[in-house]
VOGU-3710 file (C-alpha; in Angstrom, 3 decimals, decimal comma):
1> xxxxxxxxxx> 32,351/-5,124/72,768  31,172/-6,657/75,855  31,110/-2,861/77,428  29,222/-1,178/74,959  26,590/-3,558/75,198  26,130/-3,338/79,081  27,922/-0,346/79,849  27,018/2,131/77,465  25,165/4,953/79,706  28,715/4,865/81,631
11> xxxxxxxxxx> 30,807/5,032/78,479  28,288/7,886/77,438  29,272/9,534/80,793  33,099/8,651/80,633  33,279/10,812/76,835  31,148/13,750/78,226  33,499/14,110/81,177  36,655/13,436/78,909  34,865/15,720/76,381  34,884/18,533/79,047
21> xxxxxxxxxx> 38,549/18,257/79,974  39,856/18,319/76,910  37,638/20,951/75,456  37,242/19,676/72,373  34,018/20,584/70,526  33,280/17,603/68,680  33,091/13,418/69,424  32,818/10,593/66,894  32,268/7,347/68,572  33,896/4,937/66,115
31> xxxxxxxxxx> 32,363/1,448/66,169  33,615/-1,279/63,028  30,201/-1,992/60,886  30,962/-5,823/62,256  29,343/-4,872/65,722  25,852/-3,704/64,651  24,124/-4,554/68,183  26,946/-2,413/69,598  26,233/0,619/67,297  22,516/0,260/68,300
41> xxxxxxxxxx> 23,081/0,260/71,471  25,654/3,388/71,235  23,111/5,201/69,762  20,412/4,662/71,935  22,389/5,495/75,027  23,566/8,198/73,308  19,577/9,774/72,453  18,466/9,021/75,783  21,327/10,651/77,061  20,842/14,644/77,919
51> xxxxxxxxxx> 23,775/17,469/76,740  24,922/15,248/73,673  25,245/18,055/71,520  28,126/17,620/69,272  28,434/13,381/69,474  27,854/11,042/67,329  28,277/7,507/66,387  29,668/6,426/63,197  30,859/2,691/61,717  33,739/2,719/59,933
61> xxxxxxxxxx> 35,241/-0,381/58,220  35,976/-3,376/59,696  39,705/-3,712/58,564  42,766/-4,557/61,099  44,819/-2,374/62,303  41,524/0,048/61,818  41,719/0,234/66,014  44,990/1,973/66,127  44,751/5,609/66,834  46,739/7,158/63,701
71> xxxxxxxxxx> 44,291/4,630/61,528  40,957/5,729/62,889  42,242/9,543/62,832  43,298/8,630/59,069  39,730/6,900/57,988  37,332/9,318/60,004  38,735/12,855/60,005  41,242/12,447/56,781  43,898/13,774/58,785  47,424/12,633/59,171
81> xxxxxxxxxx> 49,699/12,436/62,303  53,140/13,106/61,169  55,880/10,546/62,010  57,240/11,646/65,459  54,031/13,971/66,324  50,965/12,420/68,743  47,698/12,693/68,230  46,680/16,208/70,616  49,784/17,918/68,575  46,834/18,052/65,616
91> xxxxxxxxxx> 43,871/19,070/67,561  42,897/14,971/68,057  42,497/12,875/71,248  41,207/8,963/71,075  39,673/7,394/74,203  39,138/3,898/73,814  35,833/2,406/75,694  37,605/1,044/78,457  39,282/4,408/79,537  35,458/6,193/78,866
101> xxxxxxxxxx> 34,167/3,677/81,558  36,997/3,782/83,970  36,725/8,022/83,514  32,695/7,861/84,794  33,441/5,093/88,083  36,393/7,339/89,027  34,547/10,826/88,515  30,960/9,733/89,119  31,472/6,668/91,703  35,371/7,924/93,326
111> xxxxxxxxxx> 36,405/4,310/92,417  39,673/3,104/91,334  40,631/1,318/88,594  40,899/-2,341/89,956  39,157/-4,926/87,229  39,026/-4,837/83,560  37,078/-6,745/80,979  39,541/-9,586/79,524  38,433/-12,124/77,000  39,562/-15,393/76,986
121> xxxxxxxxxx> 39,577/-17,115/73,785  41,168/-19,328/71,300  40,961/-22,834/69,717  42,519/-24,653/72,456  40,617/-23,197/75,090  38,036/-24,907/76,733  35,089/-22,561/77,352  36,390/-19,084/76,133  34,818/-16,309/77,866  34,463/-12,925/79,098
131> xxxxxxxxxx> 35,703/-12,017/82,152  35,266/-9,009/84,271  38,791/-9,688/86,433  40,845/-7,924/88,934  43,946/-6,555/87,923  47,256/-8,829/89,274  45,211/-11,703/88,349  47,570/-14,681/87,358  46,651/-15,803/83,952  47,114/-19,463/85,282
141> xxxxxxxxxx> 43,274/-18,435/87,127  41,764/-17,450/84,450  42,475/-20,021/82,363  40,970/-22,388/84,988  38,085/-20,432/85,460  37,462/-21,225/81,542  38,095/-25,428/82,381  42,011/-25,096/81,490  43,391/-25,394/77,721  43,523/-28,540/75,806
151> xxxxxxxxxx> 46,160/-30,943/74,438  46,557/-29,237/71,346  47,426/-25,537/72,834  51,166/-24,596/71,785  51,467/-20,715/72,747  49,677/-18,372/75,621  49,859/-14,681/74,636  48,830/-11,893/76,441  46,584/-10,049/73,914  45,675/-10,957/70,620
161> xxxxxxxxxx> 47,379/-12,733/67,974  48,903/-10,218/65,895  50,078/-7,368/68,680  50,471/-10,076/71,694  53,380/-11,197/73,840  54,196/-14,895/73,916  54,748/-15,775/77,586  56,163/-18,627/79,303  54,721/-18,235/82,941  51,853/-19,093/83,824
171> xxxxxxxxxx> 51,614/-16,437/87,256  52,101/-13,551/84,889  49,492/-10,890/86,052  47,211/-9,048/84,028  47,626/-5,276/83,708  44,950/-2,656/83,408  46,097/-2,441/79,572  45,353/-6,949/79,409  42,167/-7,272/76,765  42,960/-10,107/75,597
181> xxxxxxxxxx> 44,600/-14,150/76,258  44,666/-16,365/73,423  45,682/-20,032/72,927  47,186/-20,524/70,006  47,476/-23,974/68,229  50,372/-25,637/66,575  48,279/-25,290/63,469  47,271/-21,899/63,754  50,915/-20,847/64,607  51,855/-22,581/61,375
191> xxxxxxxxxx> 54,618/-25,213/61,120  57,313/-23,196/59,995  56,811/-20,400/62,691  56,246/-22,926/65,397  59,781/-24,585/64,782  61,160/-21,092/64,132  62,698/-22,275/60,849  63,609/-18,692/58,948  64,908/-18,127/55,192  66,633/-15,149/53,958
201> xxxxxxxxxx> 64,691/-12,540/53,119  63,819/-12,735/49,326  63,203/-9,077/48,779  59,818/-9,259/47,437  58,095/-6,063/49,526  55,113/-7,873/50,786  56,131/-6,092/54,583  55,992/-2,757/52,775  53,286/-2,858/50,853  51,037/-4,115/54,204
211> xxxxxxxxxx> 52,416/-1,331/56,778  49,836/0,858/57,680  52,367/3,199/58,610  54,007/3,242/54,836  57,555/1,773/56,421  60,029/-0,490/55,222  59,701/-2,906/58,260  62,390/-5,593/56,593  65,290/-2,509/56,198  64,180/-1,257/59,971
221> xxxxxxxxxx> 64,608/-4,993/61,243  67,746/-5,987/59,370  69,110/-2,984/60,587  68,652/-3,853/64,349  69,639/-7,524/63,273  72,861/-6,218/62,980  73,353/-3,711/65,362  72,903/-0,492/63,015  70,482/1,624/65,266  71,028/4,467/63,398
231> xxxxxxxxxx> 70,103/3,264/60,060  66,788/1,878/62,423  66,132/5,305/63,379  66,716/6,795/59,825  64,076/4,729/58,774  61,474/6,121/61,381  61,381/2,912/63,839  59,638/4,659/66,546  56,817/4,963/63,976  55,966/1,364/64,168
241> xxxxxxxxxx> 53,052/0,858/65,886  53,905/-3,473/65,977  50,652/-4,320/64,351  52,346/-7,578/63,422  51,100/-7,100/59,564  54,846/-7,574/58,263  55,402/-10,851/60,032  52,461/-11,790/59,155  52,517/-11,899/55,666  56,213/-12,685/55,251
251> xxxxxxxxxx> 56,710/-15,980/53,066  60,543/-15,951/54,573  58,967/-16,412/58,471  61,012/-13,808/59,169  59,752/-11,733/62,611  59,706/-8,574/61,665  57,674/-6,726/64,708  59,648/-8,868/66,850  62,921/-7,057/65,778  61,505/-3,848/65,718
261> xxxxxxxxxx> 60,703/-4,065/68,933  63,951/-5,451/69,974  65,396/-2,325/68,385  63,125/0,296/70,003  64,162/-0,956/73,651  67,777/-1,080/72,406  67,556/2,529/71,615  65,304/3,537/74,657  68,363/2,335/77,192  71,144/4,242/74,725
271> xxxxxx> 68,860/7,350/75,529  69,137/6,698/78,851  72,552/6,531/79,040  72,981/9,948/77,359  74,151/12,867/79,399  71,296/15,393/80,048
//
């Protein structure tokens, strides 16, 4: 958000030059209708901008996981990426704003990527923030920079709340792909997810009726839960894209995404192992 408010003549620059390599003929920018200083500011860099033939900038609704790629292809173009296919296999490529800037300062200025915009937030932080920070930063830094976290944080997770990692330490670096580090509260991880305490799973189809992906994340998960990758891969695991939507909303606390994931590295090192 931050970038398309003070960036956007390099962003413009970053999607013309990515425009040109891919050849592609035609560029949405996508913007959620809950950023309307950001679309106005899009579209002003975009007018006062010369060869913009062929771009435009659109909002779409403001509705999560809207962000992923297979989403925003589904709401804008009303195409579909079929399970197991990527994006340029239908003619599509998505460049995020961050990789539109960092295309313009290594084409335009010959700089490497070496800082990133990553937003510090959360109830139990004390003065969350926007930080333009070099990469291999610990987190333990930035969370000083911001005056530290309070009494009442319970979790640190690299990214946000629904697709982040929990992590333990402190010196953990961010990567160029860090957006995000949020403090999490014992109330805002919920009681029953903060002491872990999980029922069975009551069969009610909540997980598959909020997967943007149309899966059945509690078959794909109880599957890995007891060792049956290939029932896991029957049911089109790699299509997750861990949007955290199934744990979420599961009255059983049950961590579904967490599973899945479990289950996709599981599989990634049997590959491995495979003969060529």
């Amino acid at each position: 958000y931050r970038l398309m408010l003070e960036h956007s003549r390099q962003i413009i620059a970053g999607i013309k030059l990515a425009k040109k390599a891919s050849g592609c003929t035609k560029v949405i920018i996508a913007i959620e209708d809950n950023k309307p200083r950001a679309i106005k500011v899009m579209y002003a860099a975009l007018r006062a901008s010369s060869g913009s033939e062929n771009i435009s900038v659109t909002a779409v609704k403001t509705k999560y996981p809207q962000g992923g790629e297979r989403q925003l292809i589904r709401s804008i173009l009303k195409k579909h990426v079929p399970t197991g296919t990527i994006p340029p296999m239908i003619g599509v490529v998505i460049v995020n704003v961050a990789t539109a800037a960092a295309i313009a300062e290594a084409v335009i200025f010959d700089r490497p990527l070496t800082h990133r915009v990553v937003t510090v937030t959360g109830k139990a932080v004390a003065k969350p923030s926007n930080l333009y920070a070099a990469i291999g930063t610990p987190v333990k830094d930035l969370l000083e920079f911001c005056g530290g976290v309070t009494e009442k944080s319970a979790k640190v997770v690299m990214g946000g709340p629904m697709m982040g990692i929990a992590i333990a330490d402190l010196n953990m670096p961010i990567t160029k792909t860090t957006g995000s580090i949020t403090i999490l509260t014992k109330d805002q991880i919920g009681k029953a997810k903060f002491e872990r305490r999980q029922t069975a799973c009551i069969r009610c189809g909540r997980c598959l009726e909020v997967c943007p992906e149309n899966l059945n994340p509690t078959k794909i998960a109880h599957a890995v839960k007891y060792g049956r990758l290939d029932i896991a891969e029957d049911h089109y695991i790699s299509a997750c894209i861990e949007c955290g939507c199934c744990s979420f909303i599961c009255p059983a606390q049950i961590e579904l995404t967490g599973h899945i994931k479990t289950g996709k590295i599981f599989i990634a090192r049997e590959k491995k192992k495979m003969p060529e």
